[in-house]
N, CA, C and O atoms as CSV, one atom per row, in Angstrom:
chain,resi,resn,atom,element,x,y,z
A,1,UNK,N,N,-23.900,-15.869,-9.646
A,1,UNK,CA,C,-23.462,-15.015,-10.727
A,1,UNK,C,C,-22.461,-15.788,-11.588
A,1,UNK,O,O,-21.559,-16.274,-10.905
A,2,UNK,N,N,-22.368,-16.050,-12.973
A,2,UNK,CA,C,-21.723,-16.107,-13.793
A,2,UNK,C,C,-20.929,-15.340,-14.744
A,2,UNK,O,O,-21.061,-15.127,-15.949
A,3,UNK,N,N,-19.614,-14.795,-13.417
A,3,UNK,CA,C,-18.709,-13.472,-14.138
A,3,UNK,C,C,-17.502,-14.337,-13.707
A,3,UNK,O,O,-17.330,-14.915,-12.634
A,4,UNK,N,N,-16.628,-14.281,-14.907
A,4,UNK,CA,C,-15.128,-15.178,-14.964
A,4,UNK,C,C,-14.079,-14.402,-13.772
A,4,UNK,O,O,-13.243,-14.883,-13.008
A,5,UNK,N,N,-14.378,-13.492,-13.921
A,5,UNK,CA,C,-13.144,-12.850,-12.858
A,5,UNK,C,C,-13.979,-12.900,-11.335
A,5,UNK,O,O,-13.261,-12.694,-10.356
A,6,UNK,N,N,-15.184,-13.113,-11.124
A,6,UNK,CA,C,-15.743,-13.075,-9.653
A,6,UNK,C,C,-15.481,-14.566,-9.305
A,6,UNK,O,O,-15.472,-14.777,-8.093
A,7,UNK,N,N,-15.199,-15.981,-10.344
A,7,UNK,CA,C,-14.992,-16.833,-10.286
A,7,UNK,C,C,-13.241,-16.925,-9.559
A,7,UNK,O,O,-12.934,-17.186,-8.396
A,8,UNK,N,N,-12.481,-16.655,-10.546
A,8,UNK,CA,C,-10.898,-16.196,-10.461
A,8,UNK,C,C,-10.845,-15.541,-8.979
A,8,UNK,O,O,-9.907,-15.851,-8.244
A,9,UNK,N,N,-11.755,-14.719,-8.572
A,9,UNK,CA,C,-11.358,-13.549,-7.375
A,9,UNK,C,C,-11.749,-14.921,-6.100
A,9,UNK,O,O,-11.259,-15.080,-4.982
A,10,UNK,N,N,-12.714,-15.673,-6.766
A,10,UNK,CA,C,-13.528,-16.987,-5.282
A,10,UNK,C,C,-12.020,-17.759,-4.976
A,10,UNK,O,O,-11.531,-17.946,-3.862
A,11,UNK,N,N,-11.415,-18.164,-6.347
A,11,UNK,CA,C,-10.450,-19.323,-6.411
A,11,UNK,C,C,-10.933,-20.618,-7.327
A,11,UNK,O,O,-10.285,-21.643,-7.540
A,12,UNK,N,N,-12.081,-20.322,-7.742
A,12,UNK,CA,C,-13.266,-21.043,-8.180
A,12,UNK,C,C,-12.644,-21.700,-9.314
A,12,UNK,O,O,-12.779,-22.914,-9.468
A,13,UNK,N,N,-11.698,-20.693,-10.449
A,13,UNK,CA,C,-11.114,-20.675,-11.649
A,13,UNK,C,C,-9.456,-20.371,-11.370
A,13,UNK,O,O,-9.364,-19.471,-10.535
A,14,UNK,N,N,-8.290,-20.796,-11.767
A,14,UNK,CA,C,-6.876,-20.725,-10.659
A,14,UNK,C,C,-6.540,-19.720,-11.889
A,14,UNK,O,O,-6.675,-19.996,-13.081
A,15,UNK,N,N,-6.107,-18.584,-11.383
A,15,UNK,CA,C,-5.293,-17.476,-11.995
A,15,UNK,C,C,-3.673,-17.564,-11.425
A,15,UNK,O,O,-3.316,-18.043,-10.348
A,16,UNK,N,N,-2.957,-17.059,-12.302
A,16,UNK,CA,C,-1.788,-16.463,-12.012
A,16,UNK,C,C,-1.462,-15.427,-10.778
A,16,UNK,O,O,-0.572,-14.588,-10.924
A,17,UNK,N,N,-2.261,-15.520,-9.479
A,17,UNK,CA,C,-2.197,-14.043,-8.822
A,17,UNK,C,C,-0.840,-13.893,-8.002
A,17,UNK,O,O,-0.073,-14.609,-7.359
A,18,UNK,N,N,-1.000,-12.275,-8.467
A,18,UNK,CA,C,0.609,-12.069,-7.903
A,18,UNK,C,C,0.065,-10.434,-6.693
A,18,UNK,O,O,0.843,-9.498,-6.509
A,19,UNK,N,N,-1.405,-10.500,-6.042
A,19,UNK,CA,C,-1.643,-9.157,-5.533
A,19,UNK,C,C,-2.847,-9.720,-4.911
A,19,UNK,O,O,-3.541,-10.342,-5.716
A,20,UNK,N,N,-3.193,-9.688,-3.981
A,20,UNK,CA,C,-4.825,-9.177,-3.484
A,20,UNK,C,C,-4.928,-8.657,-1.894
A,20,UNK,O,O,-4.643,-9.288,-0.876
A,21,UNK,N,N,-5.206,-7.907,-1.971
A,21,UNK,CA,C,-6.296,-7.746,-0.743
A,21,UNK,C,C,-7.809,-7.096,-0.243
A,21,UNK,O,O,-8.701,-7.806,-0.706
A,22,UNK,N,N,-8.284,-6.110,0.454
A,22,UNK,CA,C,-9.756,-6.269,0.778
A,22,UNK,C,C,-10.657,-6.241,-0.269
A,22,UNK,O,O,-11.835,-6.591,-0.353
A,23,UNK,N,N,-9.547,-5.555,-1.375
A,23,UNK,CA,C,-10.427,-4.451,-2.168
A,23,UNK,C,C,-10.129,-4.941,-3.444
A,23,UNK,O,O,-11.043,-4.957,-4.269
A,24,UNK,N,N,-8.836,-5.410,-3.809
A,24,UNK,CA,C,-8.721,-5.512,-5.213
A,24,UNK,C,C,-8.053,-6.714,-5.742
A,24,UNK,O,O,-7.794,-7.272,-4.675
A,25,UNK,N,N,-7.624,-7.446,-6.603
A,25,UNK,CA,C,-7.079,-9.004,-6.523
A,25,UNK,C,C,-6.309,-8.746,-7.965
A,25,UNK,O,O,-7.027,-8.360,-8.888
A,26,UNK,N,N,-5.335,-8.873,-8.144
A,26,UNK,CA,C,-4.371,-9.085,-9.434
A,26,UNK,C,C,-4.105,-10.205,-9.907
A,26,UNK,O,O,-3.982,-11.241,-9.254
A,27,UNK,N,N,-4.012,-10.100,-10.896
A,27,UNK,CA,C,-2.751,-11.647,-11.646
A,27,UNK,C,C,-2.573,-11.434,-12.989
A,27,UNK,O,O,-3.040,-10.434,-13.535
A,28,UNK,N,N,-1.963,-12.249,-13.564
A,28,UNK,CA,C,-1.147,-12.136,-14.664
A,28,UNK,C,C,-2.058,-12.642,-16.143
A,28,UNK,O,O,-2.589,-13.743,-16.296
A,29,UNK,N,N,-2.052,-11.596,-17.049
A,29,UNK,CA,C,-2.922,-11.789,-18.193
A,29,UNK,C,C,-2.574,-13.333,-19.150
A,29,UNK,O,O,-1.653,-13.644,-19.906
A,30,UNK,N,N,-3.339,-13.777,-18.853
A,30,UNK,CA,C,-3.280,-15.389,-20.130
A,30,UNK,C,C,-3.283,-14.928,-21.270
A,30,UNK,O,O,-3.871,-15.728,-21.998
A,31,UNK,N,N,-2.866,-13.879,-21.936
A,31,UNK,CA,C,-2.501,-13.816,-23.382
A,31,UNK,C,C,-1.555,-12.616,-23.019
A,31,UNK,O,O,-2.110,-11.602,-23.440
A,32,UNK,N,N,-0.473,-12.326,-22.472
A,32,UNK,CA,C,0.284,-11.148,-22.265
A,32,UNK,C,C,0.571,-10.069,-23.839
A,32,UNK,O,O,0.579,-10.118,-25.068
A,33,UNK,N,N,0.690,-9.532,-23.151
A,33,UNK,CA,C,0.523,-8.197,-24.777
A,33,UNK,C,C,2.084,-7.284,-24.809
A,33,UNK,O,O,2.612,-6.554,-25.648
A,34,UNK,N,N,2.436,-7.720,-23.555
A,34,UNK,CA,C,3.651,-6.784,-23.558
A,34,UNK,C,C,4.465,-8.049,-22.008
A,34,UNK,O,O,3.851,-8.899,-21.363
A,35,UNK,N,N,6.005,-7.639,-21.892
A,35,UNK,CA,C,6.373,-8.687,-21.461
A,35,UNK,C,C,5.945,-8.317,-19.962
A,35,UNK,O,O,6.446,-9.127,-19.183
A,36,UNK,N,N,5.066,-7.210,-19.230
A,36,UNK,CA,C,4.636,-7.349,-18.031
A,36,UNK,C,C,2.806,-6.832,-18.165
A,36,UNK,O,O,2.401,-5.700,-18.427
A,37,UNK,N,N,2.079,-7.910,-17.926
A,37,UNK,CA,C,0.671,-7.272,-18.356
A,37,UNK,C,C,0.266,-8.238,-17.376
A,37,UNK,O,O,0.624,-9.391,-17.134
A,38,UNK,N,N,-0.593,-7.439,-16.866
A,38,UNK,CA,C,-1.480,-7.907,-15.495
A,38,UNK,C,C,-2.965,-7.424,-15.094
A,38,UNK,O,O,-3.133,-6.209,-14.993
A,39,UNK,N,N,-3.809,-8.092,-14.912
A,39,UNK,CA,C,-4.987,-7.162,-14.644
A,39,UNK,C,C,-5.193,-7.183,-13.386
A,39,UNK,O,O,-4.944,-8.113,-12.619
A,40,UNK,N,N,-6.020,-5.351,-12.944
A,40,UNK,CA,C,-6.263,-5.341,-11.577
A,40,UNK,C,C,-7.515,-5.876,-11.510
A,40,UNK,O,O,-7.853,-6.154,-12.660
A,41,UNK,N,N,-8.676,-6.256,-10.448
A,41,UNK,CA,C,-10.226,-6.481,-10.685
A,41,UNK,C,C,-10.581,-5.810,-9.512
A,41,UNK,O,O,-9.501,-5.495,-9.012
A,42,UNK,N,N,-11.179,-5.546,-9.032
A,42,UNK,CA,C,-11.952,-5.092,-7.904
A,42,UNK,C,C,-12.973,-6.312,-7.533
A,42,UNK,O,O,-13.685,-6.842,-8.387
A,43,UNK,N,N,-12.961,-6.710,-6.105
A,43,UNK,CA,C,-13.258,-7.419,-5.581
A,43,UNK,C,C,-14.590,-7.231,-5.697
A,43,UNK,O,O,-15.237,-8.266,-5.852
A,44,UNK,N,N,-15.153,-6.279,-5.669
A,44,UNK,CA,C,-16.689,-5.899,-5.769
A,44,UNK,C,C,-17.119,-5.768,-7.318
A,44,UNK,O,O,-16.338,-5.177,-8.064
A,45,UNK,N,N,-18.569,-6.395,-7.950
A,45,UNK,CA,C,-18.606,-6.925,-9.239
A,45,UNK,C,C,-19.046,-5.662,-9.506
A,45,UNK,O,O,-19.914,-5.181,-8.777
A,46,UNK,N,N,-18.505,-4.899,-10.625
A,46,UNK,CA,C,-18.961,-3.855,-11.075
A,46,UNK,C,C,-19.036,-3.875,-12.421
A,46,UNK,O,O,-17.985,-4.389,-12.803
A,47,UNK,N,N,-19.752,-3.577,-13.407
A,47,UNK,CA,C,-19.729,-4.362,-14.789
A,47,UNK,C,C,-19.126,-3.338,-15.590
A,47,UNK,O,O,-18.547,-3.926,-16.504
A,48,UNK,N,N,-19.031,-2.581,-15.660
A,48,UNK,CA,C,-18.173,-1.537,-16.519
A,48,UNK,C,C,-17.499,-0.051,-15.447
A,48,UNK,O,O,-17.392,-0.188,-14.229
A,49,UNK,N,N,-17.246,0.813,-15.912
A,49,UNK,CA,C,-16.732,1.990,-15.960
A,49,UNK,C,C,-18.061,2.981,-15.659
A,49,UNK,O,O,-18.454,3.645,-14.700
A,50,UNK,N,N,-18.490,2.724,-16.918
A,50,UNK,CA,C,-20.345,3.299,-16.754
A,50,UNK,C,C,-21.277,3.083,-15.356
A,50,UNK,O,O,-22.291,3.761,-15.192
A,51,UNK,N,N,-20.900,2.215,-14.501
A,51,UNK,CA,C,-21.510,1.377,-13.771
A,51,UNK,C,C,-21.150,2.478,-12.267
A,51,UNK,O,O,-21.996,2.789,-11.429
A,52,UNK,N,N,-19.820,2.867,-12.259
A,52,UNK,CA,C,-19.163,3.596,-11.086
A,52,UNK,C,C,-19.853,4.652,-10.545
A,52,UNK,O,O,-20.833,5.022,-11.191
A,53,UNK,N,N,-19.502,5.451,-9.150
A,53,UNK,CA,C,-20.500,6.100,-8.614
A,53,UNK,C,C,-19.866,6.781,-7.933
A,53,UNK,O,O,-18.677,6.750,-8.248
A,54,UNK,N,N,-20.204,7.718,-6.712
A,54,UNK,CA,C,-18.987,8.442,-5.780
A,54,UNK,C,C,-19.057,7.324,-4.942
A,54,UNK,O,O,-17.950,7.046,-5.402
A,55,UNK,N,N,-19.281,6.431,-4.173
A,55,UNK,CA,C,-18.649,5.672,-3.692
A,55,UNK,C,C,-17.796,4.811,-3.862
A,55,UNK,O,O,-17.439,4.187,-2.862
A,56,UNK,N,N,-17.210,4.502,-5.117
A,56,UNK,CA,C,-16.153,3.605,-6.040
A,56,UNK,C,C,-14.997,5.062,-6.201
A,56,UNK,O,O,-14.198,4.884,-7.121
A,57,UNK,N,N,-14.824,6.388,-5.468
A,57,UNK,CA,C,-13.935,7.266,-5.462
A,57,UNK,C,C,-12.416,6.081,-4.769
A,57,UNK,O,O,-11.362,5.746,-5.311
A,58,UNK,N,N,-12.908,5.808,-3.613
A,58,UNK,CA,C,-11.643,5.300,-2.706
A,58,UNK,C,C,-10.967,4.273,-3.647
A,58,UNK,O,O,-9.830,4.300,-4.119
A,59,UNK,N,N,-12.112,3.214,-3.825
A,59,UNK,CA,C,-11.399,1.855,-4.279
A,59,UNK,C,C,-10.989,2.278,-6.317
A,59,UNK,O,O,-10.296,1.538,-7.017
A,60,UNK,N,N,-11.285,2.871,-6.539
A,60,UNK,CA,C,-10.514,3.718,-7.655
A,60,UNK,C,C,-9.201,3.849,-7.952
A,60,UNK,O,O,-8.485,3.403,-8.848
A,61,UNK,N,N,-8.966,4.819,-6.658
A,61,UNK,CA,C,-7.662,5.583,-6.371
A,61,UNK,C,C,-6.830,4.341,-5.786
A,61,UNK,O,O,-5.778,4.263,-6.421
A,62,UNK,N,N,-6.907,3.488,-4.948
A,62,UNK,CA,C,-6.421,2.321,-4.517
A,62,UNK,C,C,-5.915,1.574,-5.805
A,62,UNK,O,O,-4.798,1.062,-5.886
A,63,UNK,N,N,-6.826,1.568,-6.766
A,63,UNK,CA,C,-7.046,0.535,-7.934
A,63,UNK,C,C,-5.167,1.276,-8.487
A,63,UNK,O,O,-4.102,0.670,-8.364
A,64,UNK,N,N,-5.331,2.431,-8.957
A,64,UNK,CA,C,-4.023,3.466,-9.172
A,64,UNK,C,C,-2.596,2.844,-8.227
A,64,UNK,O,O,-1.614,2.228,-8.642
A,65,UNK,N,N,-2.949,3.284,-6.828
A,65,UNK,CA,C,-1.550,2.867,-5.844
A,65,UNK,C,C,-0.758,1.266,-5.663
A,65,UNK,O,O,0.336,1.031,-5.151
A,66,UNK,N,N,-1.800,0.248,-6.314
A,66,UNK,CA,C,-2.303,-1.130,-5.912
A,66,UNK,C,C,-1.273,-1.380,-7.552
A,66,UNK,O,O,-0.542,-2.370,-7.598
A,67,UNK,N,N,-1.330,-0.408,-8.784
A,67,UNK,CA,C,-1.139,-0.715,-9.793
A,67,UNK,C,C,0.834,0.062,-9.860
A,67,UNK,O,O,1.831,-0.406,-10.409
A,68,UNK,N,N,0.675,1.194,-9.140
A,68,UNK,CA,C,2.068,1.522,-8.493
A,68,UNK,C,C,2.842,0.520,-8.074
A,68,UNK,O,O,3.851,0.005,-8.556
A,69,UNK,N,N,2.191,0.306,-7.055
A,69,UNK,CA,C,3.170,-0.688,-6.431
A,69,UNK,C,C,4.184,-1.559,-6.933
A,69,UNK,O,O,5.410,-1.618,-6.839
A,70,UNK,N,N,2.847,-2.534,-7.768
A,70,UNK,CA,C,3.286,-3.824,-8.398
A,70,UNK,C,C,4.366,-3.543,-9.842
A,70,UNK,O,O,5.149,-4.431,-10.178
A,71,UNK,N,N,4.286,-2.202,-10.620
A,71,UNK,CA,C,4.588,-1.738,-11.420
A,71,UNK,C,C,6.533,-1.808,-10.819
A,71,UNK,O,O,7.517,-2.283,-11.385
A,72,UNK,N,N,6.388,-1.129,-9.532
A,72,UNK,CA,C,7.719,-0.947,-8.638
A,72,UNK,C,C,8.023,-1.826,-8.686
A,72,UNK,O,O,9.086,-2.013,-9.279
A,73,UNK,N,N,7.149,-3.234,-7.968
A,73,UNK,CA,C,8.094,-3.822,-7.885
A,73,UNK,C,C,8.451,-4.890,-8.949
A,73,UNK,O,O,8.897,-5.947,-8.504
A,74,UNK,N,N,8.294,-4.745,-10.530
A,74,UNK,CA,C,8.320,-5.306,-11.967
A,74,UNK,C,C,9.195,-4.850,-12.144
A,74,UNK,O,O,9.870,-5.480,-12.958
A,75,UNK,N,N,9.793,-3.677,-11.672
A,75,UNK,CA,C,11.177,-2.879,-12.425
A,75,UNK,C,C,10.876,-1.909,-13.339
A,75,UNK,O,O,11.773,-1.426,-14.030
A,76,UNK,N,N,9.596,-1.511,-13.454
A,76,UNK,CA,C,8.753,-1.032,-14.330
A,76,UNK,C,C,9.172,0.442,-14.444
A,76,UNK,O,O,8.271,1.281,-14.454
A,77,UNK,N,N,10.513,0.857,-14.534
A,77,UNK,CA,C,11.227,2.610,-13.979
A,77,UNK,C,C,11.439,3.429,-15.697
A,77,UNK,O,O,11.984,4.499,-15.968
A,78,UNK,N,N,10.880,2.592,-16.456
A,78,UNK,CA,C,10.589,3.383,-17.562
A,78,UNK,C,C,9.152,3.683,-17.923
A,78,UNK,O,O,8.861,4.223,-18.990
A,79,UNK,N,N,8.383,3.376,-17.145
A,79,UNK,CA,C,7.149,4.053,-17.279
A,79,UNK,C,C,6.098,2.484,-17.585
A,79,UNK,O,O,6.600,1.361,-17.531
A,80,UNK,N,N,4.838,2.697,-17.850
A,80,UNK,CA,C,3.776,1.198,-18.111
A,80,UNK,C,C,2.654,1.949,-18.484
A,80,UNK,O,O,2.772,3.172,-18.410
A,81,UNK,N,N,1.510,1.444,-18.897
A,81,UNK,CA,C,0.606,1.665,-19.659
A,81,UNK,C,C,-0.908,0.950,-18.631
A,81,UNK,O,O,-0.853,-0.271,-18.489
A,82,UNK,N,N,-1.766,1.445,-18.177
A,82,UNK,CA,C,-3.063,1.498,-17.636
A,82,UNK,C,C,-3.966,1.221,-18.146
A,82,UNK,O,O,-4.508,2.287,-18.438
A,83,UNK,N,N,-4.807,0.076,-18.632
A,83,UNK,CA,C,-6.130,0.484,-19.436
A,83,UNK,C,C,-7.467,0.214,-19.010
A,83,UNK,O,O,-7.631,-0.830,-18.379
A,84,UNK,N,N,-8.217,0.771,-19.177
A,84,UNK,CA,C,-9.633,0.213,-18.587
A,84,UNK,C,C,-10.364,-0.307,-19.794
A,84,UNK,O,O,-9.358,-0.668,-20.406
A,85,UNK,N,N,-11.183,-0.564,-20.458
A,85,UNK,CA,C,-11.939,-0.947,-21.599
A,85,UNK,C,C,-13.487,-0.800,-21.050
A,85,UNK,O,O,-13.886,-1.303,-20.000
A,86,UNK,N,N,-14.186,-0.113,-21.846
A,86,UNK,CA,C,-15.313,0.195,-21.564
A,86,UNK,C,C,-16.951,-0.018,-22.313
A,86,UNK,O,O,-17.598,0.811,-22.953
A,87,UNK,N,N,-17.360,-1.668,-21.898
A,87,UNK,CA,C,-18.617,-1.944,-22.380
A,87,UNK,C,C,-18.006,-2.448,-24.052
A,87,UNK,O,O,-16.865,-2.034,-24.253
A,88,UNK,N,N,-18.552,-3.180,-25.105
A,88,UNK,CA,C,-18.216,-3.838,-26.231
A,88,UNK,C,C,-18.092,-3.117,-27.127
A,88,UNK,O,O,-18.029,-3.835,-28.125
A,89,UNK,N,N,-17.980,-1.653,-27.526
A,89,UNK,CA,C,-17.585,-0.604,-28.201
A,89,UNK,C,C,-16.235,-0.540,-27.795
A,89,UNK,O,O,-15.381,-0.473,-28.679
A,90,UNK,N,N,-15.854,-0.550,-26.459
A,90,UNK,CA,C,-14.804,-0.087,-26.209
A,90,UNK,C,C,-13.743,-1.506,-25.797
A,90,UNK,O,O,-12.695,-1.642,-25.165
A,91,UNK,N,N,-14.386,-2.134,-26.312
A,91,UNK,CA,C,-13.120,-3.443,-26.276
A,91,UNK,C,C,-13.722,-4.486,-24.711
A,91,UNK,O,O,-13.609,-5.712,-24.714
A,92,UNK,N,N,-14.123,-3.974,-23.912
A,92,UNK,CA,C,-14.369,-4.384,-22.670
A,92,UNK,C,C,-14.987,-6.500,-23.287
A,92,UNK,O,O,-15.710,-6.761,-24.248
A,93,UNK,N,N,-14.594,-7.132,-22.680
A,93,UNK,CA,C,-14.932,-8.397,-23.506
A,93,UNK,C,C,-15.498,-9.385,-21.895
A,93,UNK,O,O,-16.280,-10.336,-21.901
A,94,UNK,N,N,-14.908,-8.863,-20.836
A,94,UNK,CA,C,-15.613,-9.587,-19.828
A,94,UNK,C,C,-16.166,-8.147,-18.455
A,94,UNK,O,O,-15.588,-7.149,-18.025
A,95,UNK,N,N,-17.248,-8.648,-18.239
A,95,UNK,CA,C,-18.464,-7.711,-17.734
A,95,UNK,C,C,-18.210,-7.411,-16.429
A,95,UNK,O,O,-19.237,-7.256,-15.768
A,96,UNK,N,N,-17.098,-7.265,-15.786
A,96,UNK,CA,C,-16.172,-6.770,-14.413
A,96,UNK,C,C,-15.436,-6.065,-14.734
A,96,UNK,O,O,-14.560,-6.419,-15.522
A,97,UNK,N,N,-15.495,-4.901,-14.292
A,97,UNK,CA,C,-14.687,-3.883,-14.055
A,97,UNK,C,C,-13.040,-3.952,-14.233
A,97,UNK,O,O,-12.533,-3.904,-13.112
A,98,UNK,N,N,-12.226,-4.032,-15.083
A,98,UNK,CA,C,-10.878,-4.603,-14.344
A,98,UNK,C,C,-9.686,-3.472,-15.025
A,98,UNK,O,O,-10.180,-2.363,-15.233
A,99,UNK,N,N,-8.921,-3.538,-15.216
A,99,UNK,CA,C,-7.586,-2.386,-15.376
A,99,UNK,C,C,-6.874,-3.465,-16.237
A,99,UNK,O,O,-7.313,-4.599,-16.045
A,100,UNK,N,N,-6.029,-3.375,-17.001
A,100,UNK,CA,C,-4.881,-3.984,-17.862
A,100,UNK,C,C,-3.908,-3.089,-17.175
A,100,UNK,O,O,-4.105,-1.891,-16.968
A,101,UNK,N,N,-2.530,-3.956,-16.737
A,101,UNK,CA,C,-1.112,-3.171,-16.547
A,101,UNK,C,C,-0.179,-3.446,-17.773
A,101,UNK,O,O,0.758,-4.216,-17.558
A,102,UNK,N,N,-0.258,-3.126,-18.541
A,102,UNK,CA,C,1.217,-3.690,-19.242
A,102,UNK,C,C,2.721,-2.322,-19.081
A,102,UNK,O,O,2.734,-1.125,-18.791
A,103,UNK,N,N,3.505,-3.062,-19.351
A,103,UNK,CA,C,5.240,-2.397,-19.112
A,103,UNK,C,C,6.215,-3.363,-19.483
A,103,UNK,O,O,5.872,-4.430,-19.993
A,104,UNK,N,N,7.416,-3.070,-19.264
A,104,UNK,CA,C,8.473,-4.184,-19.927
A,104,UNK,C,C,8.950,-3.680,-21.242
A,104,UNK,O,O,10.119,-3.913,-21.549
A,105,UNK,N,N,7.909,-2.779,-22.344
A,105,UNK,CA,C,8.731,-2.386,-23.799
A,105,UNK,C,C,7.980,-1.030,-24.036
A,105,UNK,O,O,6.964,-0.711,-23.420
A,106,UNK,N,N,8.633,-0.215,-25.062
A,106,UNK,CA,C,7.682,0.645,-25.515
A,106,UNK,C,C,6.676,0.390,-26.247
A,106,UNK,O,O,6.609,-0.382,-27.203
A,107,UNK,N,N,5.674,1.219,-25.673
A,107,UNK,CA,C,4.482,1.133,-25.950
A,107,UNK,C,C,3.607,2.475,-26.988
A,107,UNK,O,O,3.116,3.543,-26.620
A,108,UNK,N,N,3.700,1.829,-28.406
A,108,UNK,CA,C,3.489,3.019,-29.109
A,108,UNK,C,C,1.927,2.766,-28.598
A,108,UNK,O,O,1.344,1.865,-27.995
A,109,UNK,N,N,1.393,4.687,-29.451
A,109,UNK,CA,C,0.276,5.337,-29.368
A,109,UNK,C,C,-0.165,5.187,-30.721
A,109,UNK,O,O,0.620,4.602,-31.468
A,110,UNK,N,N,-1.486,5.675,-31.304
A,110,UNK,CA,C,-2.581,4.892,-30.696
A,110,UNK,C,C,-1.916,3.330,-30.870
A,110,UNK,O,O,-1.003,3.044,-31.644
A,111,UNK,N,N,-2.668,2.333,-29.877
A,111,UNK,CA,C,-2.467,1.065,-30.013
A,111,UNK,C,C,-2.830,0.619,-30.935
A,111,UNK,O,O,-3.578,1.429,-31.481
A,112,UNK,N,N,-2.698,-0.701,-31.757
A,112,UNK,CA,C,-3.087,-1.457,-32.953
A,112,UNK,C,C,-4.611,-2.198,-32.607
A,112,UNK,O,O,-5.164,-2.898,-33.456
């Protein structure tokens, strides 16, 4: 398979990672957008949002606690911002499933 983040998740490609285990693998965005932005991926290649099923319920909700955590421990106590991007309408630009964390400043609505 030729997916950049299943590469990144092998070690194949060296990311910034600051998170992984069974289920999900983090590191730090190469173009940061805000001064804490991180993406989650799910270890399992899932190509969009569209793609999910009831068995992607658990590693979902994990994806959420996994994004807690790391948020905690950023200092992140004014709140952070979650994003998923969904398929090339919706911004999605690489074909794995993954989460954006950003936090660190305010974050106006809608985004630019």
């Amino acid at each position: 398979m030729d997916c950049l983040f299943c590469k990144i998740i092998s070690g194949e490609i060296p990311s910034d990672k600051i998170y992984e285990d069974e289920l999900v693998y983090a590191f730090k965005d190469i173009d940061p957008q805000a001064p804490v932005h991180f993406l989650i991926v799910p270890k399992e290649h899932i190509a969009s949002a569209d793609d999910l099923d009831e068995s992607h319920k658990e590693l979902i909700g994990h994806v959420f606690l996994v994004a807690q955590k790391l948020c905690a421990e950023a200092g992140l106590t004014k709140g952070y911002r979650i994003v998923n991007n969904c398929k090339e309408d919706g911004g999605q630009s690489v074909d794995h499933l993954h989460f954006h964390v950003l936090g660190g400043r305010s974050l106006n609505w809608p985004p630019g």
